[in-house]
C-alpha positions in Angstrom: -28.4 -17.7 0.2 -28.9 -14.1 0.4 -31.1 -13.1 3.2 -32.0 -9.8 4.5 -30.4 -9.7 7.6 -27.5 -11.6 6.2 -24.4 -10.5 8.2 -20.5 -11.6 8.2 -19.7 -10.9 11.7 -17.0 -9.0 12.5 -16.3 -10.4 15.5 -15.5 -14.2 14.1 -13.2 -15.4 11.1 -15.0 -14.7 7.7 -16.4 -18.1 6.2 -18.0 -16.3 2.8 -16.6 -14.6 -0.1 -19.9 -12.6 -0.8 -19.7 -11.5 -4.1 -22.1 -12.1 -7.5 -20.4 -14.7 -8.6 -20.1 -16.7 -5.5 -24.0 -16.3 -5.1 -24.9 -17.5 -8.5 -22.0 -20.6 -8.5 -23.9 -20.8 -5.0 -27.3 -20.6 -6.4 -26.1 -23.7 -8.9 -24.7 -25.5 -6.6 -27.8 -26.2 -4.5 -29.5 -27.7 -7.7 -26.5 -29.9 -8.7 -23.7 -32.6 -7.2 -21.5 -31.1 -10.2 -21.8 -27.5 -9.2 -21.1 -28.5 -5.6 -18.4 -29.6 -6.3 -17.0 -26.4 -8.9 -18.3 -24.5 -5.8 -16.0 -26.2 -3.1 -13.5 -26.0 -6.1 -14.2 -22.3 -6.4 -13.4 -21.8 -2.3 -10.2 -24.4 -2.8 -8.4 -21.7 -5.8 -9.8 -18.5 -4.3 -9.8 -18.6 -0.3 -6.8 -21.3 0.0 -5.6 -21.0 3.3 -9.0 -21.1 4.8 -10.1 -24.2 3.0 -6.4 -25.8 3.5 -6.8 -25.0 7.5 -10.2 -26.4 7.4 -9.8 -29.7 6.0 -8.2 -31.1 9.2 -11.7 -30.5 11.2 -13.6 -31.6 8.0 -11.8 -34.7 8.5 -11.8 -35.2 11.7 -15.6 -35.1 12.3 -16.1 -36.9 9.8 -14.1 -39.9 11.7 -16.3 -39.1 15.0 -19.6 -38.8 13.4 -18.9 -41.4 10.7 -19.7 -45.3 12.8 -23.3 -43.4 13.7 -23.6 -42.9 9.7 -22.8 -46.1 8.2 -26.5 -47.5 7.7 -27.5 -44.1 6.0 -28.1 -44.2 2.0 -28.2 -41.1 -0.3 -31.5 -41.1 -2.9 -31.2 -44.2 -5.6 -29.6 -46.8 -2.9 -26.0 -44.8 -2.8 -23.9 -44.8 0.4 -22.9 -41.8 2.6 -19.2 -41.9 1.1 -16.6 -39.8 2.9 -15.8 -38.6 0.2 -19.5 -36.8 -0.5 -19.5 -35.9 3.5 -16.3 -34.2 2.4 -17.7 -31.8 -0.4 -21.1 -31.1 1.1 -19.7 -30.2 4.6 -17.4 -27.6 3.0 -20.2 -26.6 0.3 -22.6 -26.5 3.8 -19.9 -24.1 5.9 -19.5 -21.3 3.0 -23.0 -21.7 1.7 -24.7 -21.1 4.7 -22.8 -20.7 7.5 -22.9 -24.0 9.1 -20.2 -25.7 11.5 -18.9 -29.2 10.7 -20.8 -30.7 14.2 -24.1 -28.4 13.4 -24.0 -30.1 10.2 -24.0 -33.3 11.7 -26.6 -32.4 14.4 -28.9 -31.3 11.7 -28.8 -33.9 9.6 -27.7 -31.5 6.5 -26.6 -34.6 4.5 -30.5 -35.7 4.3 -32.1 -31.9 3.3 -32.1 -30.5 -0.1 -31.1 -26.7 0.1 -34.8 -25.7 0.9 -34.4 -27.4 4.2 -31.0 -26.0 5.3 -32.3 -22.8 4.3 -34.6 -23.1 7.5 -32.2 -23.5 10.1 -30.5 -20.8 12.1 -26.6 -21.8 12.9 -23.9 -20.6 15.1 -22.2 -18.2 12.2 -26.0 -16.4 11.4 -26.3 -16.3 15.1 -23.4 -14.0 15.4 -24.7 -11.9 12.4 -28.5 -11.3 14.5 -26.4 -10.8 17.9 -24.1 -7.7 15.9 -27.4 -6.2 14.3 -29.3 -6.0 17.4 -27.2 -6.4 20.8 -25.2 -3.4 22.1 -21.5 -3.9 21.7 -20.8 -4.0 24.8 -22.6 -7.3 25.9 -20.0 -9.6 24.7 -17.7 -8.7 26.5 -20.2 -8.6 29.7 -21.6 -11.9 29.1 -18.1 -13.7 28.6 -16.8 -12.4 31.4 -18.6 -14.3 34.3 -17.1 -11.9 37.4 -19.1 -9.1 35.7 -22.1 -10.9 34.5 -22.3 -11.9 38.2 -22.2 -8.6 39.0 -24.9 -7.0 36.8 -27.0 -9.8 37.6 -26.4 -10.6 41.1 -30.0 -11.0 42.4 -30.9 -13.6 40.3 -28.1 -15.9 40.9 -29.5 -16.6 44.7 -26.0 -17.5 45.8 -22.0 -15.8 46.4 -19.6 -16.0 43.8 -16.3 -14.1 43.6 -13.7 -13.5 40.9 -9.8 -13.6 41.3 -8.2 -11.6 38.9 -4.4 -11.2 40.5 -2.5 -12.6 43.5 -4.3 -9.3 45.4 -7.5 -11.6 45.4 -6.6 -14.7 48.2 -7.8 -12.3 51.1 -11.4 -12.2 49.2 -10.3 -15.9 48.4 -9.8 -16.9 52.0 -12.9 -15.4 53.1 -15.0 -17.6 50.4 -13.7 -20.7 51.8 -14.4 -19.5 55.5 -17.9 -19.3 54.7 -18.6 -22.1 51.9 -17.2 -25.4 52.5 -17.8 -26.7 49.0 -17.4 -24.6 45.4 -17.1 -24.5 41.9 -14.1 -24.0 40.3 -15.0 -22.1 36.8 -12.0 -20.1 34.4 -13.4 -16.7 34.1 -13.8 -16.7 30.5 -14.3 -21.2 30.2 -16.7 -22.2 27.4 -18.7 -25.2 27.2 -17.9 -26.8 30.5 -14.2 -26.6 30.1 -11.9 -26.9 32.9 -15.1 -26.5 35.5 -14.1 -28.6 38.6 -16.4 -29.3 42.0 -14.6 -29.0 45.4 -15.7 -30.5 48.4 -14.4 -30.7 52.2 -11.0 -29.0 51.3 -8.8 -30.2 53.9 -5.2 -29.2 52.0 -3.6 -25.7 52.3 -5.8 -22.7 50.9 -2.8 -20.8 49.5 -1.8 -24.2 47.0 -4.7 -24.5 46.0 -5.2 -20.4 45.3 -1.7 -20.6 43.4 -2.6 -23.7 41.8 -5.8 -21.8 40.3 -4.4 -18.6 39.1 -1.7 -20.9 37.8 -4.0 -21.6 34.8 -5.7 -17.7 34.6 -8.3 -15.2 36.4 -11.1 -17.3 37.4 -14.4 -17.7 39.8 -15.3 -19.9 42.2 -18.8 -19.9 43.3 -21.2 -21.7 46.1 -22.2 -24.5 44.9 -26.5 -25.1 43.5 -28.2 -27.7 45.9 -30.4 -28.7 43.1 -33.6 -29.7 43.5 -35.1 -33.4 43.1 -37.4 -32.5 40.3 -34.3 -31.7 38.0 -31.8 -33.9 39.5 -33.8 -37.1 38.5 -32.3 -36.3 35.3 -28.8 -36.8 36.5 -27.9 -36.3 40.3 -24.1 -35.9 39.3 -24.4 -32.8 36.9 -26.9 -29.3 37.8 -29.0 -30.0 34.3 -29.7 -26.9 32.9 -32.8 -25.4 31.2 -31.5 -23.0 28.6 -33.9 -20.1 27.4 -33.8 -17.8 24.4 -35.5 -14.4 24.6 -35.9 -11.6 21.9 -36.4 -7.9 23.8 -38.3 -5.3 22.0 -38.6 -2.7 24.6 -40.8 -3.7 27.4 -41.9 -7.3 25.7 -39.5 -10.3 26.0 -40.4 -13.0 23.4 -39.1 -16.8 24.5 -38.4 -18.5 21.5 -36.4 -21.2 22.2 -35.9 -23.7 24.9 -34.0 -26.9 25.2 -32.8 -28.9 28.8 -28.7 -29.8 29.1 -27.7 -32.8 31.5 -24.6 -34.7 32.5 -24.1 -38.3 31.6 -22.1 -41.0 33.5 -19.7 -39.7 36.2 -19.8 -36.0 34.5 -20.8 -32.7 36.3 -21.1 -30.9 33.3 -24.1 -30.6 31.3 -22.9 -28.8 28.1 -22.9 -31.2 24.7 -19.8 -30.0 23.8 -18.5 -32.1 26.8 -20.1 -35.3 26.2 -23.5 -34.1 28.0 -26.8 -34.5 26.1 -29.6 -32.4 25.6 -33.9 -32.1 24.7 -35.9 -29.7 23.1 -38.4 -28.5 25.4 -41.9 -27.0 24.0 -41.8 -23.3 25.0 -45.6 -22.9 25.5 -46.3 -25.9 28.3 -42.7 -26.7 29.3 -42.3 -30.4 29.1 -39.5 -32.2 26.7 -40.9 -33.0 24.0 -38.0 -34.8 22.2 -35.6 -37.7 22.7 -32.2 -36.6 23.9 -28.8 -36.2 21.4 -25.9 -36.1 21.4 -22.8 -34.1 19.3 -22.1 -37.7 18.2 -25.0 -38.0 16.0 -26.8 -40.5 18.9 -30.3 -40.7 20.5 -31.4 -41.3 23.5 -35.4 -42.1 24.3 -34.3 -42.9 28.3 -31.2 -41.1 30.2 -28.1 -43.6 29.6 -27.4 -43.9 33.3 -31.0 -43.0 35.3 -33.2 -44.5 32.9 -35.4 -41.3 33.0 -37.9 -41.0 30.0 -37.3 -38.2 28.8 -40.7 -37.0 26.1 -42.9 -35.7 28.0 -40.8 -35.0 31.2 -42.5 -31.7 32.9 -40.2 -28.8 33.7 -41.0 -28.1 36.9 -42.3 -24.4 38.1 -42.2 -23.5 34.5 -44.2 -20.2 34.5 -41.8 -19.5 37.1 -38.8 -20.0 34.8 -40.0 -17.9 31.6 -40.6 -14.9 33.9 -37.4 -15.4 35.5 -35.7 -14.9 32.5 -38.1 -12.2 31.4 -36.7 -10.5 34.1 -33.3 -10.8 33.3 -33.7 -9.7 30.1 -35.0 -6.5 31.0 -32.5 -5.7 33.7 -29.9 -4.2 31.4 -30.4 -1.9 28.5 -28.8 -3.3 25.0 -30.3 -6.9 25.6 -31.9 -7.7 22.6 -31.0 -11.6 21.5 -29.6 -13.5 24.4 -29.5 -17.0 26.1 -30.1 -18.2 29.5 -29.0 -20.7 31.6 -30.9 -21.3 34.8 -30.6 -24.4 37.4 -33.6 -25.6 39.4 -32.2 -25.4 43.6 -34.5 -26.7 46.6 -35.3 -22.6 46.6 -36.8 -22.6 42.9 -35.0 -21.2 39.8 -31.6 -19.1 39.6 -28.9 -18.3 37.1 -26.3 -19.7 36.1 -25.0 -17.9 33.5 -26.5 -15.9 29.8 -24.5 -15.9 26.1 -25.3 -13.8 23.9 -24.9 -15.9 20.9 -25.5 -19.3 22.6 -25.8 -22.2 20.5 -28.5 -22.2 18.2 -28.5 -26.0 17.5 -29.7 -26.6 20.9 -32.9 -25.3 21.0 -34.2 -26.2 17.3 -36.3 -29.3 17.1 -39.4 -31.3 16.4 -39.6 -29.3 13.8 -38.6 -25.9 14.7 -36.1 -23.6 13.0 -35.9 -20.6 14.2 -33.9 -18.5 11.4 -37.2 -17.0 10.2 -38.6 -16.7 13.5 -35.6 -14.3 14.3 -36.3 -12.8 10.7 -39.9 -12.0 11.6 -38.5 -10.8 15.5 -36.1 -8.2 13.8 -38.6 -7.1 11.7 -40.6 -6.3 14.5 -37.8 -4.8 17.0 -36.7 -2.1 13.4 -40.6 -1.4 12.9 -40.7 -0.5 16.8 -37.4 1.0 17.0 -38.7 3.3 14.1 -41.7 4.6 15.4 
């Protein structure tokens, strides 16, 4: 795998020792179980700590993924060993850039190299984000006091950010006016540590000192989401997550998948036991089942029983030019995704990553590494001229 805008981000731990003869043990190794295996070999002599260090997570998603797996046979009747998961999830990670639960997301154990060449991954995500967004951004987007900030008139609601102990009168006054919150660490990923607040009847100052206890944070007014989403799952805001590519003036969507809560969860992120669809981009209705990190499906919503192909989005032309917007409202934006919640006053955002993950919003058939390929193309031909 050597594609043209093939990039070793700076910015994450390098996975790839890119040199000839890694690409052409590489090359073999997609043609051959043998050469997989002198390939993992190759990474086991040559980049020993990182192959030492990875083997715990190698082992333990296999043990997570593995009771969904048991009924699946290789070509000519052979089980799906642990033992081949092994091998191929380390051969997957420095051949193409894939992370253990992508792999499992994306079924790599069932495509041949052809097929995993298709699909765009976290890692190559990073690469396209470098190439394209201003430096800057990263730290804008993880940051969600100054996303909020740069992007205030599209979130439709207050938030503030407590950095320091100097904060609780800006604290105080939140609480005076909003009655219930979120609770968000200033720099949480995937739905950790979010917590929902109603009626607070104890003392503001513990609960300000218990906060800051674990870091700067935010605490916004909570999204009275409206019924057309909340069908979903009335305990979690479900999310519609949008991808855009900026070239100048034009803002392509080219991805879009919906995130939702499950059980007594408020969170709707995957990486927190939420599940998630594949939306088409062009009408706006799901048009997949649901997954799960955990390698299950869901045709109906575990808990609402909502069917979930052919569920409309609602106010969708609404949505894409939303996020058209936002994509437009600060220079750098290039490759970036959006999270936006449906409220009884339309749609509003929630928050935007500028790397995202890519898993989410491939399906029925679309991979989008190509389509980002082609985008780039376009953005360096314009940038050019």
């Amino acid at each position: 795998m050597k594609d043209k805008y093939y990039v070793v981000a700076k910015s994450i731990t390098r996975w790839k020792l890119d040199n000839w003869f890694e690409n052409w043990l590489g090359y073999r190794a997609d043609k051959s179980e043998f050469w997989k295996r002198l390939y993992v070999l190759y990474y086991r002599l040559f980049d020993n700590t990182y192959y030492k260090n990875g083997l715990p997570y190698v082992q333990k998603e296999i043990e997570k993924q593995y009771p969904n797996l048991t009924q699946i046979q290789l070509g000519g009747g052979k089980s799906l060993s642990k033992r081949w998961l092994r091998i191929d999830m380390i051969y997957s990670l420095h051949r193409f850039g894939i992370n253990f639960t992508e792999y499992f997301v994306h079924k790599y154990y069932s495509l041949n190299s052809v097929g995993r060449e298709q699909i765009n991954n976290l890692r190559l995500q990073y690469g396209f984000c470098e190439i394209v967004n201003a430096p800057s951004l990263r730290e804008l987007f993880e940051n969600k006091g100054l996303t909020y900030e740069k992007f205030k008139p599209f979130y439709k609601r207050d938030l503030i950010t407590v950095n320091s102990i100097e904060d609780y009168d800006l604290f105080e006054k939140f609480l005076a006016i909003h009655s219930e919150f979120i609770y968000k660490p200033l720099k949480g990923v995937c739905g950790k540590g979010i917590k929902i607040y109603r009626d607070v009847r104890f003392d503001h100052k513990i609960l300000f000192d218990d906060f800051l206890m674990h870091g700067p944070f935010v605490i916004e007014e909570l999204i009275k989401q409206g019924d057309s989403m909340a069908m979903l799952h009335p305990e979690s805001i479900n999310t519609l997550r949008l991808a855009t590519f900026r070239i100048k003036d034009d803002v392509v969507i080219y991805g879009a998948a919906v995130r939702m809560g499950t059980g007594t969860s408020i969170v709707d992120n995957a990486g927190s036991g939420g599940i998630y669809c594949h939306v088409n981009c062009e009408y706006g209705f799901i048009d997949t089942y649901a997954r799960d990190y955990v390698s299950n499906k869901y045709v109906f919503h575990p808990d609402t029983g909502v069917r979930f192909i052919g569920f409309d989005i609602p106010q969708w032309e609404e949505a894409k030019q939303l996020v058209k917007d936002m994509a437009k409202a600060v220079d750098g934006v290039t490759v970036i995704s959006w999270d936006l919640a449906y409220s009884i006053n339309g749609w509003c955002m929630v928050e935007a990553n500028d790397v995202g993950e890519p898993n989410l919003i491939q399906g029925n058939g679309e991979f989008h590494k190509y389509t980002l390929h082609n985008l780039i193309d376009k953005y360096y031909n314009i940038q050019n001229n």
